[in-house]
C-alpha positions in Angstrom: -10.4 -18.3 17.7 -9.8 -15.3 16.0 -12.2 -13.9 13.7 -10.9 -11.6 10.7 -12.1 -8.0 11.1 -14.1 -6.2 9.1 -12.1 -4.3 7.3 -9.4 -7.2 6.7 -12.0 -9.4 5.4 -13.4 -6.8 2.8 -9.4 -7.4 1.1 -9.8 -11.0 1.0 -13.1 -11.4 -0.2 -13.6 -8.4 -2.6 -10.4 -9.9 -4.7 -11.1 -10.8 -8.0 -9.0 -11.7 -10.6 -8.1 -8.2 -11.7 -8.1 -6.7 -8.8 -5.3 -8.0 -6.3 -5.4 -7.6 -2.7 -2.0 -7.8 -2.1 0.8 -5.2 -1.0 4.8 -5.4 -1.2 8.4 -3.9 0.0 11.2 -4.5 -2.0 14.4 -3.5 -0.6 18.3 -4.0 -1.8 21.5 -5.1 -0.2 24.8 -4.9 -1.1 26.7 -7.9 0.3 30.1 -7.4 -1.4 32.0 -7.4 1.7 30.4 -10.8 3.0 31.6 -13.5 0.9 29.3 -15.9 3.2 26.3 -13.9 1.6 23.5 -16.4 -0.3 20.1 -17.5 -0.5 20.4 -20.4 1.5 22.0 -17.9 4.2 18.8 -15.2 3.8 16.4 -18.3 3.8 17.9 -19.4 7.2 18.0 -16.0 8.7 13.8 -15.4 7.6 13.6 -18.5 8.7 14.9 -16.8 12.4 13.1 -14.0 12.8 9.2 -14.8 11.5 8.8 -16.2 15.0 8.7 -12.6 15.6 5.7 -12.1 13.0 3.3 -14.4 14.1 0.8 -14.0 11.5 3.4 -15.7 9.0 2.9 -19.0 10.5 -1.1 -18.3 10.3 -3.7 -19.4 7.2 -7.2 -18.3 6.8 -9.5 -21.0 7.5 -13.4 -20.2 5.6 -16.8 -20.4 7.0 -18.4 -23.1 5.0 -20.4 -21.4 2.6 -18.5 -17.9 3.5 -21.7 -17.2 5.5 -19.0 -15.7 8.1 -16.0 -13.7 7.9 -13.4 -16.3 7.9 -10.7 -17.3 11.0 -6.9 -17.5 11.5 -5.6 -20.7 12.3 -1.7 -22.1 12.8 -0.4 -23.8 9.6 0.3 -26.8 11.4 2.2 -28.1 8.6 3.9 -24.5 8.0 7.4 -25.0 5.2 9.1 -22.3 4.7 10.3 -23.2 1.3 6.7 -23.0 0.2 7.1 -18.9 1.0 10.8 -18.5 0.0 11.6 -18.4 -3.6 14.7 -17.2 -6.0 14.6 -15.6 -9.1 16.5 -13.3 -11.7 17.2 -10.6 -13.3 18.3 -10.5 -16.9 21.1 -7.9 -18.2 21.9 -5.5 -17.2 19.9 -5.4 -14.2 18.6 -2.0 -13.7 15.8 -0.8 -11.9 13.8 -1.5 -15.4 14.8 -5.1 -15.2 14.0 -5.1 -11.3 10.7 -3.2 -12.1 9.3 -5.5 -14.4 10.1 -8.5 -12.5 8.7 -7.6 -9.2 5.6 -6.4 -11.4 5.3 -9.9 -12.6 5.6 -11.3 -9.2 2.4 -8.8 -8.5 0.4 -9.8 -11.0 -0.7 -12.8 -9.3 -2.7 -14.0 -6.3 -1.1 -16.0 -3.8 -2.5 -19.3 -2.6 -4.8 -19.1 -0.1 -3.8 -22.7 1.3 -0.8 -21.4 3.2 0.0 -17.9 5.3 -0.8 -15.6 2.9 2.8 -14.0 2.2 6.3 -14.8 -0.2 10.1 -13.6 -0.4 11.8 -13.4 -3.2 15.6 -13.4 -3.1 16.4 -11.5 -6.7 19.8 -11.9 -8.6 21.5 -10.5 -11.2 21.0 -6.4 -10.0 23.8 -4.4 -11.1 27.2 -4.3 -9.3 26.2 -8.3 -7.4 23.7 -6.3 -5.0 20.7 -8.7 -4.4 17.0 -7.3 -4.1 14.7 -8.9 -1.5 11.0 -8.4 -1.9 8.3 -9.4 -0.2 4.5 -9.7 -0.5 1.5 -10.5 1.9 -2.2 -10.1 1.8 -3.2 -7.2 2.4 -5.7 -8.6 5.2 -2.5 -9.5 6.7 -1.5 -6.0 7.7 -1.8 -2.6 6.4 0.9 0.0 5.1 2.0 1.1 8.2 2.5 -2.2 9.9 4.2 -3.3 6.3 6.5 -0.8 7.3 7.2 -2.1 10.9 7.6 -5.3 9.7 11.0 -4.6 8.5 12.1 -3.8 12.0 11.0 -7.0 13.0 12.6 -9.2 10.0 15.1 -7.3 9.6 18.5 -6.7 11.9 19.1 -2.7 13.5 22.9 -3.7 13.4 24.9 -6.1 11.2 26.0 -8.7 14.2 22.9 -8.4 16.3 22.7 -10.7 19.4 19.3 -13.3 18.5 18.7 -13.2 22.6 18.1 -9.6 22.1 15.2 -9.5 20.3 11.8 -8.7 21.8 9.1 -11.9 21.1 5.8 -11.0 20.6 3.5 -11.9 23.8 2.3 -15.6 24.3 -1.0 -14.6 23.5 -0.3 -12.7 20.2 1.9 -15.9 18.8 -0.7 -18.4 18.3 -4.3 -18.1 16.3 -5.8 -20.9 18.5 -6.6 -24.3 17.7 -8.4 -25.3 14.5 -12.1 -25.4 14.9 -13.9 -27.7 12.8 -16.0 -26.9 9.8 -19.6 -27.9 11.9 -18.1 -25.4 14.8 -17.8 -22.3 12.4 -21.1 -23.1 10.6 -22.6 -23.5 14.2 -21.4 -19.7 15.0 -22.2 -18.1 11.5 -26.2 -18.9 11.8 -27.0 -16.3 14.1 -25.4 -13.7 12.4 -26.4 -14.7 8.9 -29.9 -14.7 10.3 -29.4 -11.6 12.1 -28.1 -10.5 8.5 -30.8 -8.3 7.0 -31.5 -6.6 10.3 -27.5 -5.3 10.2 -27.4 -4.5 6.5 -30.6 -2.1 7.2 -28.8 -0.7 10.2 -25.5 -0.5 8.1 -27.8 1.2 5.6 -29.3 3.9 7.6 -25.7 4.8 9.5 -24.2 5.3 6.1 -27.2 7.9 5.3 -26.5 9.6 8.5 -22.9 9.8 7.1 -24.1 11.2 3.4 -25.8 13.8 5.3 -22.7 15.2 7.6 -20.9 15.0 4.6 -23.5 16.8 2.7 -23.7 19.8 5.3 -19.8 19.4 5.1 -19.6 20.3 1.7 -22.9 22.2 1.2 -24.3 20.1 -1.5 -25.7 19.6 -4.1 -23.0 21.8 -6.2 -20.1 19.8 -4.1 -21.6 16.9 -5.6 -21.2 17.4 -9.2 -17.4 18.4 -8.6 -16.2 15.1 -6.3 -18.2 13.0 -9.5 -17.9 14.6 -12.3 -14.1 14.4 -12.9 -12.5 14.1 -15.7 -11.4 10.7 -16.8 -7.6 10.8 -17.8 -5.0 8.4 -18.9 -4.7 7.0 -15.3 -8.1 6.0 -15.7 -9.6 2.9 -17.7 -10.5 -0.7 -16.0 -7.6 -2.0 -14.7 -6.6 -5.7 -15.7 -4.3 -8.4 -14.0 -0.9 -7.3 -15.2 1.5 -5.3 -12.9 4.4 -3.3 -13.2 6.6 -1.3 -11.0 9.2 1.7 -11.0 11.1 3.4 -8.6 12.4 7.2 -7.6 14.4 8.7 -4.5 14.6 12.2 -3.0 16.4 13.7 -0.2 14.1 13.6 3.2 16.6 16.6 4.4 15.2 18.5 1.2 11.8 17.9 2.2 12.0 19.0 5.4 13.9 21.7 4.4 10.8 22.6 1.9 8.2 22.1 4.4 9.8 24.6 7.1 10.1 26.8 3.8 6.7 27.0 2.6 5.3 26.0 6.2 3.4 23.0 5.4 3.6 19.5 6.1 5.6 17.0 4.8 2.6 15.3 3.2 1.9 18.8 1.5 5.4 18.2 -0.2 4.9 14.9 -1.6 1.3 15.3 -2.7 3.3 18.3 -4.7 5.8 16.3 -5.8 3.2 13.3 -7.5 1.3 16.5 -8.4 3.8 18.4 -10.4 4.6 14.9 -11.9 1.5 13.8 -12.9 0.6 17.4 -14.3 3.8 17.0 -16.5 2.7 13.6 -17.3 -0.2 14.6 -18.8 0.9 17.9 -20.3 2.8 15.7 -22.4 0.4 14.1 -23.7 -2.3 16.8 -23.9 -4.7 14.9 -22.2 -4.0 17.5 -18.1 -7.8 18.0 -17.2 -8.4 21.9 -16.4 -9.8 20.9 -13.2 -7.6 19.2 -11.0 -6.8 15.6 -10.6 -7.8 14.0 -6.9 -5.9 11.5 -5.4 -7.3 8.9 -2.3 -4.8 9.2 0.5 -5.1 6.5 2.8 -4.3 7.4 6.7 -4.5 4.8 9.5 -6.3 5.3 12.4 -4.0 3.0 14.4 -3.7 4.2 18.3 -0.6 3.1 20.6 1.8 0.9 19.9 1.9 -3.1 20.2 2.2 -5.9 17.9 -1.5 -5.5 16.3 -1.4 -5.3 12.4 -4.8 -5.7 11.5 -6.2 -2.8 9.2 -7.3 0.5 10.5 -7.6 2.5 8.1 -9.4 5.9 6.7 -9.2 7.4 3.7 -9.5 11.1 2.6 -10.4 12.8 -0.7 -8.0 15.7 -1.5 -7.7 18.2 -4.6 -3.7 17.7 -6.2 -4.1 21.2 -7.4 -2.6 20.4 -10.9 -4.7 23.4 -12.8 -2.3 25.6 -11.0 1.0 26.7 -13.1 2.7 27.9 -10.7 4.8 25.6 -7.7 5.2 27.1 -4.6 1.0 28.2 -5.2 0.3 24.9 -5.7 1.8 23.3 -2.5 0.1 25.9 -0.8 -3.2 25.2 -2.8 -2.3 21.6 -1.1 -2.0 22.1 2.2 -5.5 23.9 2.1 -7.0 21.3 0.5 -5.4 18.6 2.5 -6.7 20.2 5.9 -10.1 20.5 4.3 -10.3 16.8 3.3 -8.8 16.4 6.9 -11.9 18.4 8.4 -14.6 16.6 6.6 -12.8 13.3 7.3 -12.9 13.8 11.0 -16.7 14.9 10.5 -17.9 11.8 8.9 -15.7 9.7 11.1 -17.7 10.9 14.5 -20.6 8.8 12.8 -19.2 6.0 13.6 -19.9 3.1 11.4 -18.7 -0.5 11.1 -16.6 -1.9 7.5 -19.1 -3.2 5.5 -17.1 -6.4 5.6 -18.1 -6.8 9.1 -22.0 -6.7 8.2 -22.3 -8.8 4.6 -21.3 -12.3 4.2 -18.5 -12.8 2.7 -20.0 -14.8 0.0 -22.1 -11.9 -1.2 -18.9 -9.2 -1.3 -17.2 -11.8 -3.6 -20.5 -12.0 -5.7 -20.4 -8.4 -5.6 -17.2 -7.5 -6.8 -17.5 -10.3 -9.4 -20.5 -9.1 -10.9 -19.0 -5.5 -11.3 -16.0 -7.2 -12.7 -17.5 -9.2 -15.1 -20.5 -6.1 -15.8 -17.3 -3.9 -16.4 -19.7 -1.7 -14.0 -16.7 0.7 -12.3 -15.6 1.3 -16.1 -19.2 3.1 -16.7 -19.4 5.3 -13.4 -18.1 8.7 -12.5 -14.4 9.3 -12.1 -14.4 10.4 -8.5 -10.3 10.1 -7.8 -7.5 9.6 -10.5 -4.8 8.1 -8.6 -4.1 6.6 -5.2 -1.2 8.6 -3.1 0.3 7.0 0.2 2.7 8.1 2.7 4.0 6.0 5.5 7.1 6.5 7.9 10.1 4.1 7.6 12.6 3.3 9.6 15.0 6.3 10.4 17.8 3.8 11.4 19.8 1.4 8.7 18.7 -2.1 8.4 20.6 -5.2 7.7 20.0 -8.7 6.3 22.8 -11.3 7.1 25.4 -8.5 7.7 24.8 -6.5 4.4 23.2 -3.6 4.2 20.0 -1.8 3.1 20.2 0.7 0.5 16.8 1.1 -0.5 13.0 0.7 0.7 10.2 0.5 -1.7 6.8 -0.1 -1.7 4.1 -2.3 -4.0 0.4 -1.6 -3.4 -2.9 -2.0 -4.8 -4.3 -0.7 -7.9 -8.1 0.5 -7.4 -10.6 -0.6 -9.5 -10.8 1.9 -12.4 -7.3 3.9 -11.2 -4.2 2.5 -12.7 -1.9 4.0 -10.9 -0.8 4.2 -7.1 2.3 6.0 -5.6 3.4 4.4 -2.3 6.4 6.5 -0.4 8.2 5.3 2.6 11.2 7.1 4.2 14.3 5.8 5.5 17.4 6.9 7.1 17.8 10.2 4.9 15.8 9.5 2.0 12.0 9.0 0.9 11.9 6.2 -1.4 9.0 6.1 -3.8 7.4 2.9 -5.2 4.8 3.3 -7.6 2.7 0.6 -9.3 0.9 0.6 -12.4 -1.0 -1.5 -14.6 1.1 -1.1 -18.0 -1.5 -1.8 -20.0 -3.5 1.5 -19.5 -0.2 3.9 -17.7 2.4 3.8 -20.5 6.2 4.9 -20.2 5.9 5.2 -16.6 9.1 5.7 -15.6 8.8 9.6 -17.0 6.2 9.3 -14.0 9.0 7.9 -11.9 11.7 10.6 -13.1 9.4 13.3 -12.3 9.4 13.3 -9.1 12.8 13.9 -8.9 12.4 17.4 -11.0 9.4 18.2 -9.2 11.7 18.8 -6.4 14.3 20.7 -8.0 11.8 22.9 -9.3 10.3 23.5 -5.6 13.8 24.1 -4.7 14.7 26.4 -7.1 11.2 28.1 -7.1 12.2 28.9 -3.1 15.9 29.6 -3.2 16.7 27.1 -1.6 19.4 25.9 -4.0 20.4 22.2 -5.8 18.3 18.9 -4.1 20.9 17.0 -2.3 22.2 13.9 -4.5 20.8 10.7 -3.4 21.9 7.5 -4.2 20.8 5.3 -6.6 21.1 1.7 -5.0 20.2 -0.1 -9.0 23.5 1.3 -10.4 27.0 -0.6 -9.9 
């Protein structure tokens, strides 16, 4: 039997209604040289290759009364036409078409009586390409094995030999049989018992932690800095509705920029949201004069193998958007990034369990219903304005069916009072951005998207460097 972890079960049970737990990659193909191209040819090659991804043919079983994080089990009655869908674009089918649909398609939970994932096989893009998106739970995997997955659903070559393809271990493809309902309540009375005991422990740990972090940052004027920002226009209480937009940039020109300014590529696209954001709100006189803090989410994933349960960390760091200039600013960055680097490594070596492993899941759904329904994140401190992820691709072309991939974006989650969240994952020679928004608080947000784009020619120019390196655009004919 195998138990959720911590972390994962925090996602599933601390979703509400407005506040999805679900993540995406959307990607495009261009099958105009395979006339044998369709979506009864793409259903039949997913339905291939997710013996490969054994947590597709897994649901989540619940503790009876969710006094215990819950367990995978095999969908013994697994269909995959309850998981693969087709849809639309209308005209002209441009990424603001493709944007708004695969918004819709996030703006709603999926059902929690099958494996926890979808594909959508999208018509109707501009010049007969075909997008192909997919969601999961996010306590299905995290970002970075999001990313992997494409190598396993996916083809490295467009005639690949199906023999050659590594299977996941014996052990890894199965969940186990189904226990019964009197079984899992049998196994949660201990720990719910046992319940107060942890929390106090989980209590007293996390104090030990304020206190590192305390002498980290020499507190108490730290304090008043990390929450007392300013609330902006990509902050307000987020509701269900979801859209999406897209940008590309040259990975050659980033690396070019990070040996440049000698920083890391993470320093250059932090700079790049940075200078985008900043111009954002410039534009609408509403750029705080301190600066605007993004969450970056790292995982803390060691080795390799097939494991794509969450391990993640997250770190706190300064955008550096009061600063004018931008070849300071990235430099600003990179100081700020190690810093959040050094205190995150400092709070980490307290160790401490997720609180999902600790409280019932029943009481983290009460939770994050009450402050959903209290409207409670809406009245505290601003302590970030905007959520900033970036995770390696592939650096080899993918394939589905033959055709192509010409682009790789990402769909994440919107924290609760941020309304924005900028996902970037390279591939081949390009870093493709994805960034979601709830459109109800983040208007025009493809100027957010464009951005990002003329952040970099700005760095570029700002350096010498020259013109950024023209990348196509896979929503154009």
């Amino acid at each position: 039997m195998q138990r959720l972890s911590g972390t994962d079960t925090l996602f599933l049970s601390g979703e509400n209604p407005a506040w999805h737990q679900h993540v995406g990659g959307f990607v495009i193909v261009d099958p105009a040289e395979l006339p044998d191209f369709s979506f009864e040819a793409v259903r039949d090659f997913l339905l291939r290759h997710i013996d490969h991804v054994p947590k597709y043919r897994w649901r989540i079983k619940e503790v009876p009364l969710h006094l215990d994080r819950p367990v995978w089990v095999d969908d013994t009655n697994f269909d995959i036409d309850r998981h693969v869908h087709r849809a639309a674009v209308p005209a002209p089918g441009g990424r603001v078409e493709v944007g708004d649909l695969v918004g819709h398609l996030m703006s709603h939970q999926l059902d929690r009586r099958i494996p926890l994932w979808e594909f959508w096989y999208i018509d109707g893009i501009a010049g007969g390409k075909v997008g192909l998106f997919t969601r999961q739970h996010h306590c299905l995997m995290d970002g970075v094995s999001g990313a992997g997955l494409a190598d396993q659903l996916l083809d490295i070559e467009p005639n690949p030999d199906p023999a050659a393809r590594p299977v996941a271990p014996a052990e890894e493809a199965s969940a186990g049989p189904e226990p019964s309902d009197l079984e899992l309540l049998i196994r949660a009375l201990f720990p719910a018992l046992n319940g107060p005991r942890r929390m106090l422990g989980y209590a007293l740990r996390t104090a030990q932690r304020g206190v590192t972090m305390a002498r980290f940052l020499k507190f108490p004027p730290a304090l008043g800095q990390i929450l007392g920002q300013p609330v902006t226009a990509l902050n307000d209480e987020i509701g269900p509705r979801r859209k999406l937009c897209y940008a590309s940039v040259s990975l050659e020109d980033v690396r070019l920029l990070r040996k440049e300014l000698d920083v890391k590529v993470n320093d250059i696209v932090l700079a790049l949201c940075a200078a985008s954001l900043r111009r954002y709100l410039l534009e609408r006189d509403q750029l705080p004069s301190s600066s605007l803090m993004a969450t970056v989410p790292m995982s803390t994933k060691m080795g390799g193998g097939h494991d794509t349960d969450n391990q993640l960390a997250s770190m706190l760091v300064s955008l550096c958007t009061e600063i004018d200039d931008p070849v300071a600013r990235v430099h600003a960055i990179k100081t700020a990034t190690q810093a959040a680097k050094d205190m995150t490594q400092a709070v980490r070596t307290r160790h401490i369990q997720s609180v999902g492993e600790i409280a019932p899941p029943f009481l983290i759904n009460a939770a994050s219903r009450a402050m959903w329904a209290s409207h409670l994140f809406h009245r505290l401190p601003v302590a970030m304005h905007v959520t900033v992820s970036n995770v390696p691709g592939p650096s080899f072309p993918l394939y589905v069916c033959g055709a192509p991939v010409s682009g790789f974006y990402a769909a994440s989650v919107l924290m609760a009072n941020m309304a924005l969240n900028v996902t970037c994952i390279s591939y081949i020679d390009r870093i493709d951005f994805g960034i979601t928004v709830d459109p109800d608080i983040v208007k025009d947000h493809w100027s957010i998207a464009d951005g990002i784009p003329s952040a970099l020619a700005e760095l570029m120019h700002a350096t010498g460097i020259g013109e950024p390196t023209e990348v196509q655009d896979p929503f154009t004919p």
